[in-house]
N, CA, C and O of each residue as an XYZ file, in Angstrom:
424
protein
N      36.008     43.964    172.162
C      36.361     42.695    172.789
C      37.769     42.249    172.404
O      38.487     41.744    173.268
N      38.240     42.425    171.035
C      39.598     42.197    170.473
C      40.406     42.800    171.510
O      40.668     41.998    172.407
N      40.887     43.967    171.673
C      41.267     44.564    173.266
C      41.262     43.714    174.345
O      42.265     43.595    175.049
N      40.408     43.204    174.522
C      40.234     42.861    176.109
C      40.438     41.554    175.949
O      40.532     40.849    176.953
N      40.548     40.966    174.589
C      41.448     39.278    174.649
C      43.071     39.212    174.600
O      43.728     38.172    174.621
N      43.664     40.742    174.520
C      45.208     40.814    174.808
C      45.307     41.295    176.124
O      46.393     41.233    176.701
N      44.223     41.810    176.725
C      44.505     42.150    178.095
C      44.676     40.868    178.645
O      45.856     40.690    178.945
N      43.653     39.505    178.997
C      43.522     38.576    179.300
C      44.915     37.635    179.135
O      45.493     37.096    180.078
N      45.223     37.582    178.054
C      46.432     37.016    177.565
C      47.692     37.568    178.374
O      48.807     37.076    178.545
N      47.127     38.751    178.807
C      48.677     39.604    179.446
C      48.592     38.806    180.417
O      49.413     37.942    180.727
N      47.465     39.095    181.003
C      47.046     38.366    182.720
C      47.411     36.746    182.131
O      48.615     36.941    182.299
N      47.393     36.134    181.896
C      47.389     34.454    182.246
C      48.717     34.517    181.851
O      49.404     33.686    182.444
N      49.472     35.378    180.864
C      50.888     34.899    180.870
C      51.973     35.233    181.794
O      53.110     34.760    181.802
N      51.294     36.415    182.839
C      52.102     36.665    184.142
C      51.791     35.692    185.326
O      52.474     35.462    186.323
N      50.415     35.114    184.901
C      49.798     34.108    185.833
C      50.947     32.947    185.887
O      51.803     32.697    186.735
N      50.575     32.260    184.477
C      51.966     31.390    184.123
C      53.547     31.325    184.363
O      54.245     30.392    184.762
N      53.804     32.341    184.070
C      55.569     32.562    184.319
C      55.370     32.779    185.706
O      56.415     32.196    185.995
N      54.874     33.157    186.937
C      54.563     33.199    187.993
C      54.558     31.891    189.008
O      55.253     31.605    189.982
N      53.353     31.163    188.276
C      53.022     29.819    188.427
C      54.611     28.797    188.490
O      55.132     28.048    189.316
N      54.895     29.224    187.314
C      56.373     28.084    186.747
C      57.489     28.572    187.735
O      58.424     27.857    188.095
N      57.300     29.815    188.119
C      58.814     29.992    188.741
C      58.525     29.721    190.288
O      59.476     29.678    191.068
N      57.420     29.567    190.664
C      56.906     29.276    192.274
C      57.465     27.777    191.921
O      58.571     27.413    192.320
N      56.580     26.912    191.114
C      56.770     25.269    191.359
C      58.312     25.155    191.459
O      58.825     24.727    192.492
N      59.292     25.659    190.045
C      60.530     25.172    190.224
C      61.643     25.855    191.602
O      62.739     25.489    192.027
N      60.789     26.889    191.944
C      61.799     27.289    193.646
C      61.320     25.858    194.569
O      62.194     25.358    195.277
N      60.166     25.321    194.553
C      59.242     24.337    195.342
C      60.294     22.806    194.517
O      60.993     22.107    195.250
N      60.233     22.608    193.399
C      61.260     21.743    192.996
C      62.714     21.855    193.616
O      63.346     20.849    193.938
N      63.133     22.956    193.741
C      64.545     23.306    194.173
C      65.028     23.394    195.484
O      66.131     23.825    195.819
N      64.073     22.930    196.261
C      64.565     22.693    197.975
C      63.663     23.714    198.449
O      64.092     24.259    199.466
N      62.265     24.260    197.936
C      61.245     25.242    198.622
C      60.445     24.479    199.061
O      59.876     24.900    200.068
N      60.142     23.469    198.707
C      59.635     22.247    199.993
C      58.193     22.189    198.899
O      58.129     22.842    197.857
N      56.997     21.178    199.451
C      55.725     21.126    199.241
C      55.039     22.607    198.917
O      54.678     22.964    197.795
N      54.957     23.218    199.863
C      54.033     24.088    200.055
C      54.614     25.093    198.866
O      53.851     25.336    197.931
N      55.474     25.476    198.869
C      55.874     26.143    197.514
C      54.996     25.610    196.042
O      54.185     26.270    195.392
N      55.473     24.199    195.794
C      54.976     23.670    195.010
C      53.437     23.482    195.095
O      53.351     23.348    193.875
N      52.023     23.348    195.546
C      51.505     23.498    195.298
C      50.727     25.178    195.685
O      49.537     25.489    195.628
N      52.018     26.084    196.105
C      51.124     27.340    195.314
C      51.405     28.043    194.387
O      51.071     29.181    194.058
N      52.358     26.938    193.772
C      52.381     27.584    192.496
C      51.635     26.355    191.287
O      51.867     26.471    190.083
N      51.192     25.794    191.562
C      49.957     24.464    190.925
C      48.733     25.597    191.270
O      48.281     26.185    190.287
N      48.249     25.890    192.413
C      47.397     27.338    192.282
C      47.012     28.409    191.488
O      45.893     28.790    191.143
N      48.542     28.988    191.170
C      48.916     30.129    190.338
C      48.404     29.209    189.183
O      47.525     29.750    188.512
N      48.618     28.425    188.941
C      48.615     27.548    187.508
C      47.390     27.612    186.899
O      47.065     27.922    185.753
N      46.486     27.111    188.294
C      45.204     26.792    187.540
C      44.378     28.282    187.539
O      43.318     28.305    186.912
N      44.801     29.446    188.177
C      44.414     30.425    187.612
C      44.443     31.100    186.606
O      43.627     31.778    185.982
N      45.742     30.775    186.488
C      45.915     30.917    184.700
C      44.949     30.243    183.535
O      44.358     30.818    182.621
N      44.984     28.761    183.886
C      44.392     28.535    182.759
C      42.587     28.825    182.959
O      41.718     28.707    182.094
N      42.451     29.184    184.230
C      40.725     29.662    184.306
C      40.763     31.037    183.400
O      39.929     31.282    182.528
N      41.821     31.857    183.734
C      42.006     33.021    183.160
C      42.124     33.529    181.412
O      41.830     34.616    180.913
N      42.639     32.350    180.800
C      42.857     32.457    179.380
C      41.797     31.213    178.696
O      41.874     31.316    177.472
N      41.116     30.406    178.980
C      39.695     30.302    178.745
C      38.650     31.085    179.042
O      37.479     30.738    178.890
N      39.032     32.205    179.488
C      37.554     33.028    179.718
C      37.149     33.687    178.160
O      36.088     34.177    177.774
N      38.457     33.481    177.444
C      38.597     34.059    175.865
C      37.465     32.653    175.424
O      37.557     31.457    175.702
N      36.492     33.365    174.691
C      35.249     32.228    173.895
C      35.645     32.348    172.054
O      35.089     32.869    171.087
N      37.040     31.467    172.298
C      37.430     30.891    170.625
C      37.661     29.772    170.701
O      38.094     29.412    171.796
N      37.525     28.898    169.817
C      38.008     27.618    169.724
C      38.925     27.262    170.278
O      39.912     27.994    170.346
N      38.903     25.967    170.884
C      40.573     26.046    171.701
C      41.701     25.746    170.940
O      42.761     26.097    171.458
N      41.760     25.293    170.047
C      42.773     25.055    169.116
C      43.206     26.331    168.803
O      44.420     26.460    168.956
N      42.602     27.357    168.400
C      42.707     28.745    168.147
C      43.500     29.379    169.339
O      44.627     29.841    169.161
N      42.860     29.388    170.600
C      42.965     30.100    171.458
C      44.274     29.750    172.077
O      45.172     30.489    172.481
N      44.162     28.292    172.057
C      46.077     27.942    172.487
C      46.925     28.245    171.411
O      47.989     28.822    171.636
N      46.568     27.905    170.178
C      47.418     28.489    169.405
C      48.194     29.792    169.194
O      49.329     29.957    168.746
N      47.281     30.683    169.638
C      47.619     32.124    169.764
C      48.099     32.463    171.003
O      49.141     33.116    171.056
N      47.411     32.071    172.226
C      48.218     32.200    173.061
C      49.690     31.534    173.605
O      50.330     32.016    174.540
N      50.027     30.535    172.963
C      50.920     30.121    172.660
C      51.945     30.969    172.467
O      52.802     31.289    173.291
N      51.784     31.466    170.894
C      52.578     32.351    170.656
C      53.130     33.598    171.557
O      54.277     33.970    171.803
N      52.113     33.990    171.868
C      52.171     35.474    173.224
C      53.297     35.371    173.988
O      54.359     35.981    174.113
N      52.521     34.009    174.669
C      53.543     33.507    175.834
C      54.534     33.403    175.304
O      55.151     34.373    175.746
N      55.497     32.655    174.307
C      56.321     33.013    173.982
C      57.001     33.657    173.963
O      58.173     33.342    174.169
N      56.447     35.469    173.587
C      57.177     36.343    173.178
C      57.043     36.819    174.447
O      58.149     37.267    174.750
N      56.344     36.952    175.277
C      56.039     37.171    176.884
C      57.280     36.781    177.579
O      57.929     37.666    178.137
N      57.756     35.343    177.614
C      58.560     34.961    178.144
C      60.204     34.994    177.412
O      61.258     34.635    177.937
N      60.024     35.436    176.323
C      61.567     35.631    176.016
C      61.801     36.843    176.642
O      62.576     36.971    177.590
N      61.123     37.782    176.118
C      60.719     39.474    176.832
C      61.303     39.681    177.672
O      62.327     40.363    177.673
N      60.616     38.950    178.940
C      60.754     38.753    179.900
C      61.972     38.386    180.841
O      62.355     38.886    181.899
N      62.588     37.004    179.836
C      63.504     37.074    180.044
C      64.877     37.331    180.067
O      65.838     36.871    180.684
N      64.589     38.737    178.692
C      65.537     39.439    178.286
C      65.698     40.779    179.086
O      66.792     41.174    179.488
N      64.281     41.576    179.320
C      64.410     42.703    179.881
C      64.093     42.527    181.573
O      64.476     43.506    182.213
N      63.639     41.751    182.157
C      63.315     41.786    183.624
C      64.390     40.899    184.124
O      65.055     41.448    185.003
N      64.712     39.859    183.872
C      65.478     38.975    184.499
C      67.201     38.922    183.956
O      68.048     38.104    184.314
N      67.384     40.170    182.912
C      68.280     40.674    182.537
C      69.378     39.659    181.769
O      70.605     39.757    181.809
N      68.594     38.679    181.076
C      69.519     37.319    180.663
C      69.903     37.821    179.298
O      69.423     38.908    178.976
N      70.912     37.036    178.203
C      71.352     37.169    177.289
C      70.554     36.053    176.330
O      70.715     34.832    176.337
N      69.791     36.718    175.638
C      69.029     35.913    174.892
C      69.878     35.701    173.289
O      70.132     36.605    172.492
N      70.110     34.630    173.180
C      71.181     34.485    171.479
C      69.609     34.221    170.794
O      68.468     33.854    171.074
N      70.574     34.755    169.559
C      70.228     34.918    168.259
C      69.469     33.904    167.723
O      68.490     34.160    167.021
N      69.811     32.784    167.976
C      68.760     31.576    167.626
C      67.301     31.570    168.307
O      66.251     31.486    167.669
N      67.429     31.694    170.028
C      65.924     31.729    170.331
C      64.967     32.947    169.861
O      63.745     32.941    170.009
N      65.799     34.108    169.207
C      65.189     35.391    168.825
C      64.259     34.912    167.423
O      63.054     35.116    167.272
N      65.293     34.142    166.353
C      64.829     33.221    165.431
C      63.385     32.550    165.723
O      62.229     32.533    165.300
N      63.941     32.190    166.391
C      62.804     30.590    166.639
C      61.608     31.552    167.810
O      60.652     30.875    168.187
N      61.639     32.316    168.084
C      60.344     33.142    168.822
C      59.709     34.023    167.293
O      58.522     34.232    167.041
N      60.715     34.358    166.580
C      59.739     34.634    165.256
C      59.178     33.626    164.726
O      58.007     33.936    164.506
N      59.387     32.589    164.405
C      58.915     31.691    163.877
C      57.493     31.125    164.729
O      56.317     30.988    164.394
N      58.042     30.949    165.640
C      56.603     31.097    166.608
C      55.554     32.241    166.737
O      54.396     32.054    167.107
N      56.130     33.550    166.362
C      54.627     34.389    166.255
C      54.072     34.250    164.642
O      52.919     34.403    164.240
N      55.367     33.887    163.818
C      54.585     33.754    162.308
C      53.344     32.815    162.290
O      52.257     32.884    161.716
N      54.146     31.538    163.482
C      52.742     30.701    163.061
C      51.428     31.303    164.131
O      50.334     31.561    163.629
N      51.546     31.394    164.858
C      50.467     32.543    165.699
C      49.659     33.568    165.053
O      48.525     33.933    165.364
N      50.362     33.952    164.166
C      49.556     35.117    163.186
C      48.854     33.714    162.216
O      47.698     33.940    161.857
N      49.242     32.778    161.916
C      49.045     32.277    160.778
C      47.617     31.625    161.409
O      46.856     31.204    160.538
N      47.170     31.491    162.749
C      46.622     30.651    163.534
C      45.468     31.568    163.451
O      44.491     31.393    162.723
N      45.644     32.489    164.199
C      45.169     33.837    164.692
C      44.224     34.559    162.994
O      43.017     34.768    162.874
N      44.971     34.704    162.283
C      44.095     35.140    160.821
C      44.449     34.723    159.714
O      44.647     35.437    158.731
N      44.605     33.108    159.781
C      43.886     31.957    158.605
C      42.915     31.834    158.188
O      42.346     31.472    159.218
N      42.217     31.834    157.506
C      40.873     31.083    156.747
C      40.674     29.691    157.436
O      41.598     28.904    157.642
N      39.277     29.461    157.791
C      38.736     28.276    158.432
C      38.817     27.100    157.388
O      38.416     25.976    157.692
């Protein structure tokens, strides 16, 4: 099952960055209909990363982090941007606390 809660996580964080970049073309002169299909995309996502059965504090916490590193990733190797040195920082710092979330003591 550990497996198949990073698969899930893959899926809702392409759901998400998906979701976000539909609304803001729909913000940006793509009219209504843009914008709510990407409010669509949205709420598939989050049907998609509650299907994980952990606490939700847990479960956002960690997925949190993902997304994170999902979306710097992302926007380093697909969308071909120049990511500085500080957000590289501060995305570690965000999976430290993700790990810290992820396998803390209750």
């Amino acid at each position: 099952m550990k497996d198949f809660v990073w698969l899930i996580f893959v899926a809702a964080a392409c759901l998400e960055m998906t979701g976000d970049a539909i609304v803001r073309r729909g913000l940006r002169g793509g009219g209504l209909a843009w914008i709510l299909g990407g409010c669509a995309v949205l709420a598939s996502y989050a049907l998609r990363v509650n299907a994980v059965r952990w606490d939700f504090s847990k479960l956002i916490g960690v997925y949190v982090a993902f997304f994170a590193m999902a979306s710097v990733l992302c926007g380093r190797f697909v969308l071909k941007e120049n990511v500085p040195p500080s957000t590289w920082l501060g995305l570690g710092v965000i999976i430290a606390g993700g790990l810290i979330i992820q396998f803390g003591g209750k």
